[in-house]
N, C-alpha and C positions, 0 to 999 in steps of 0.2 A: 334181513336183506331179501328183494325178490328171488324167486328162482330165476336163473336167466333160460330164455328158450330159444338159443342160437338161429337156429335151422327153423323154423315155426317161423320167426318173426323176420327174417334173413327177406332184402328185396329177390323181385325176380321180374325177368320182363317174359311176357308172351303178347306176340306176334306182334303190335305196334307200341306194347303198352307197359311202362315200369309199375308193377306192383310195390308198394310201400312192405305188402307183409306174404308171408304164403297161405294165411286165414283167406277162407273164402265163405261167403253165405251163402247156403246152397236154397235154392227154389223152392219155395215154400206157401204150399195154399194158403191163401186166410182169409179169403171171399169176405174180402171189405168195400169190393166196388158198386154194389148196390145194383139195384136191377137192372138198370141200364149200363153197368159193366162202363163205369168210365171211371177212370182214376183219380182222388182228390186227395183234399190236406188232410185229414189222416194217413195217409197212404204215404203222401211224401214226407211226413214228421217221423212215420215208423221206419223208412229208408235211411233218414239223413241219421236217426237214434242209433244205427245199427253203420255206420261209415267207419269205423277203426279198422274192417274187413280191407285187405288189400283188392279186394274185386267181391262182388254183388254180385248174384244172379239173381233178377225177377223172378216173382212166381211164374207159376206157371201163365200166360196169356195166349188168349182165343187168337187165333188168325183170319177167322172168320164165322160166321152166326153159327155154319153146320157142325166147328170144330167144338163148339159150348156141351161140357160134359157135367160141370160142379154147377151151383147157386154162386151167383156175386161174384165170379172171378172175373177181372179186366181182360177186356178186350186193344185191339190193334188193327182193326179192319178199318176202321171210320177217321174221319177227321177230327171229330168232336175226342177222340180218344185219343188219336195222335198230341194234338193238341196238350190235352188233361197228363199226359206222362210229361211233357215238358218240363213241370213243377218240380216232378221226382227224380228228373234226371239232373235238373239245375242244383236241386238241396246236396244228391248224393256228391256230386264235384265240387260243392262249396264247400262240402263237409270233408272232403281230400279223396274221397275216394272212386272208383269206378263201375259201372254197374255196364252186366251185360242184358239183355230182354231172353225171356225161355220163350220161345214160337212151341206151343201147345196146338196139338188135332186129339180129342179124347177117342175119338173112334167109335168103338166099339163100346166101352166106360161109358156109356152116352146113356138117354133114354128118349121117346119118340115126344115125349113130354117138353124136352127142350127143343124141338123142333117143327112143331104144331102139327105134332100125329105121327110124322114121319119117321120113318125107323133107320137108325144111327149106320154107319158105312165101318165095312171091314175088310179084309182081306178074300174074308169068306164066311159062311152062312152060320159061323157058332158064337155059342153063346157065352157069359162069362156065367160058371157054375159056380155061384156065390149067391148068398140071402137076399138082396137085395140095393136099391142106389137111393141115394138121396135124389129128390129130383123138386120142382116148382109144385105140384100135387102131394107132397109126401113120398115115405116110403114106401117104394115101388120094385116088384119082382125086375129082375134083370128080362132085358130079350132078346132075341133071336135078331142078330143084327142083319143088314141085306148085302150082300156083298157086291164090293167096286166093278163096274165093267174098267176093264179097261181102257176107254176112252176116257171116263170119269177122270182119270188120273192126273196127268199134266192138268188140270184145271185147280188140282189142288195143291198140286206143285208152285201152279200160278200165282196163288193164295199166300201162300212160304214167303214167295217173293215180296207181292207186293205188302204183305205184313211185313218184313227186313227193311224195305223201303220206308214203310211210314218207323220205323223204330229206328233207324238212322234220320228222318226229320225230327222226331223226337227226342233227337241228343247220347242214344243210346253210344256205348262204347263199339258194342258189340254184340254178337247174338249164339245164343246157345240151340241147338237142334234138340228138342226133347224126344229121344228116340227111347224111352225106358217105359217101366211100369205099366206093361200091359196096353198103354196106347195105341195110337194109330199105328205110326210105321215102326215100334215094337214088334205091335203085330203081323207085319209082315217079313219081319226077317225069321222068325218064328215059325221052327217047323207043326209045334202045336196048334198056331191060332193059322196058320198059311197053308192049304190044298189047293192053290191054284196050281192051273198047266199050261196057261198063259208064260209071256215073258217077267211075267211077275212073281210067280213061283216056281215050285219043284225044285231046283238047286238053291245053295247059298248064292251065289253069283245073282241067281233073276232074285230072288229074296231080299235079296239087299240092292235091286234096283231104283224104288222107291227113294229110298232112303240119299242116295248118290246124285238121282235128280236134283233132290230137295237141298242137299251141299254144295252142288253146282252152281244152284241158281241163289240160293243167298250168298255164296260166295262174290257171285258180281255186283252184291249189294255192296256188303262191309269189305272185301277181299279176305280171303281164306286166312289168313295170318289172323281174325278177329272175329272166326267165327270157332265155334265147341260144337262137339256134339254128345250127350249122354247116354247112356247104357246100362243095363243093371241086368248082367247075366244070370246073377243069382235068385231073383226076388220068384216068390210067386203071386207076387201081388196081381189082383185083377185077373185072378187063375191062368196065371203064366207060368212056364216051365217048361223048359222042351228036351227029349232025351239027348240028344245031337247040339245041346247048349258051348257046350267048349268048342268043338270045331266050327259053328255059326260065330261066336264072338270072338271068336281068333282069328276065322279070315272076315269080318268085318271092319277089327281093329287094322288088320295090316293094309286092307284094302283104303280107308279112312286117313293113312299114313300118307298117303301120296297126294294131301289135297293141302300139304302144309299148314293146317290146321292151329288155332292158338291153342286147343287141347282137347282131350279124350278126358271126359267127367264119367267117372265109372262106379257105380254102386258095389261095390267089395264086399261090403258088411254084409251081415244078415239077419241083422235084428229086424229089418223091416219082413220080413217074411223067407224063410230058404226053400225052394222048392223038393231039395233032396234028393233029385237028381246023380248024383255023383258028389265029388271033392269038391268044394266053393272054389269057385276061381281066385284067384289072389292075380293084386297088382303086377308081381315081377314077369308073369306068364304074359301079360301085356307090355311090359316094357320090352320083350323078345321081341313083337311084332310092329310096335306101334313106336315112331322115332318122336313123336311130341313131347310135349307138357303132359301128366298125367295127375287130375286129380282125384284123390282116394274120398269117399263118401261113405257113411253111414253108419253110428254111433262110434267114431272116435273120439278118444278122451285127448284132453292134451297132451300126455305125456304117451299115449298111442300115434297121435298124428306126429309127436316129435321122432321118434322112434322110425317113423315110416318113412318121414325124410333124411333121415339122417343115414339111414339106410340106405337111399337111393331107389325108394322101392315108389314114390311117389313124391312129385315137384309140389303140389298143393294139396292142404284137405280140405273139405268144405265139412262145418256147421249147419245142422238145422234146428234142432228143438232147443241144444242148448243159446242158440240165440234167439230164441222164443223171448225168454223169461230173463236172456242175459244183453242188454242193448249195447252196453260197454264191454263184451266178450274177450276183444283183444287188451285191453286196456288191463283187466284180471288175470287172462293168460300171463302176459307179460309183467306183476306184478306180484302173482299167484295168489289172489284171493279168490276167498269162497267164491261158489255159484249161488244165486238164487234159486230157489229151488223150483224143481219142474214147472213150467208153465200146466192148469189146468186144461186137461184136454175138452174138455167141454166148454173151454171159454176160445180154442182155436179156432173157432167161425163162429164168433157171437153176434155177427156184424157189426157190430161198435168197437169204443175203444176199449170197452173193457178187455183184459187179457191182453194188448194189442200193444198198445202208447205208454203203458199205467207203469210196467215194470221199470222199478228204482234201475240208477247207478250203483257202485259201491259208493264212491265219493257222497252219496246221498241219504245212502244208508249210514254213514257215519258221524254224518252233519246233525243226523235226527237224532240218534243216538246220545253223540255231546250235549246238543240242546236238553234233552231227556234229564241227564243225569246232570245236570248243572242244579244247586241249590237255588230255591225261591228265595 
């Protein structure tokens, strides 16, 4: 008999929208759109493979040319792009379920290589102290980003916007704010990667200016009830870390709380990097502040994510590697069979299907199997 996974698999609705499960796919690179960054049928075949998730988030996608930080990842600035998600938004609802668009600014993450020379936009004039990025040239030292005037700003607020715009013509559900991982407006609430003395820094309040803009105004896209925004107070990913981390993600979660939001996506875990800072932050210290939907992210096993809702410590978790390698995720959850084993890391941007499309079902993996062992 399966396990049953009550709470995990239990619907739920946020902001306009019934979830079938509390599984969510969390945003995940795979730089398959090719150099011109537009989305095709791989893309939408690897979306619709992965629909047993109650809600989807796109990878990460560019809002505009200067927000391009990886190789191959899609864009939403253009028509032509608009257009090309259409595909993957049509597969994921035929296939039952719902996808929200991640609106990605790399920032700083950037290099002057994807920009024809010109050096990437920050908060302020540092660099990320790390080996090196991948870029269109090869591997390339990190550099000195230039930092925002002020003015610069609402232009790329503007950019937010009109990317929400083209991803509600593209059929999108809804859109997620990528505020994490060392990014753009990461880096501005950030008192590590933030010295400005402008209205854009020196307190949490101007710090999380930015950020509030950018809620506001795709809010008048999709209405706030269908908009996320993510966080990852713990990560030191893209050498982020900042000593004043819990009182910045505390009053940004509470400030975040008034904009009636479909949910706060928040990096908990710390596999992906801890900067050591202090105590990790855990979920419940946001459920103090923040009256939403709350999803918990990064390396939860199932029977962790069950444990966390059941709790009431978080309303969804999101998956990402293991739905790499697992297309039918929820479908094994809920029936408790094996995982595939880890997707190879060197095949996660091979820009083809390999590593991508390729990975079995179980129902597939058993079909072969019978056939196998049947007598000639």
């Amino acid at each position: 008999m399966p396990t049953i996974v009550p709470n995990l698999l239990k619907p739920i609705k946020i902001g306009n929208h019934n979830l079938k499960n509390r599984v969510v796919m969390a945003p995940m690179t795979r730089a398959r759109a090719g150099i011109e960054r537009i989305p095709n049928d791989a893309m939408a075949e690897y979306y619709a493979q992965r629909s047993g998730a109650g809600l989807i988030i796109s990878e990460g996608t560019n809002i505009s040319p200067s927000a391009i930080g990886w190789i191959n990842t899609p864009g939403i600035w253009s028509d032509e792009q608009t257009k090309a998600w259409r595909k993957i938004t049509d597969a994921v609802h035929l296939a039952g379920s719902l996808i929200f668009v991640q609106l990605w600014h790399c920032g700083r993450a950037s290099h002057s290589s994807f920009h024809n020379d010109v050096l990437s936009v920050a908060p302020s004039a540092i660099g990320i102290n790390e080996s090196y990025i991948h870029t269109p040239l090869g591997k390339k030292p990190h550099e000195v980003p230039r930092a925002l005037e002020s003015h610069e700003i609402p232009k790329i607020v503007a950019d937010y916007a009109k990317a929400a715009q083209n991803a509600k013509l593209a059929g999108f559900d809804g859109a997620e704010i990528h505020s994490a991982n060392g990014y753009l407006l990461d880096t501005f609430l950030q008192s590590k990667t933030n010295k400005r003395k402008d209205e854009y820094g020196s307190s949490a309040e101007n710090r999380f200016r930015f950020l509030r803009n950018v809620v506001e105004e795709v809010s008048k896209v999709f209405s706030s009830a269908n908009v996320g925004v993510k966080i990852a107070p713990n990560t030191n990913y893209n050498d982020t870390g900042s000593p004043d981390f819990r009182e910045t993600f505390l009053y940004v979660a509470s400030e975040l709380s008034r904009y009636n939001l479909a949910y706060l996506h928040v990096v908990d875990g710390i596999t992906f990097g801890f900067h050591g800072l202090g105590e990790p932050m855990r979920l419940n210290e946001f459920r103090e502040v923040f009256s939403g939907a709350l999803i918990g992210n990064c390396g939860y096993t199932k029977e962790a994510a069950e444990l966390a809702i059941r709790d009431g410590r978080a309303d969804m978790i999101s998956f990402g590697r293991p739905f790499i390698s697992n297309p039918d995720l929820v479908e094994r959850f809920e029936n408790d069979h094996p995982l595939n084993d880890g997707a190879n890391p060197k095949l996660w941007y091979s820009f083809d299907t390999v590593g991508y499309t390729d990975f079995p079902r179980y129902d597939e993996l058993i079909s072969k199997a019978t056939v196998k062992q049947m007598p000639e």
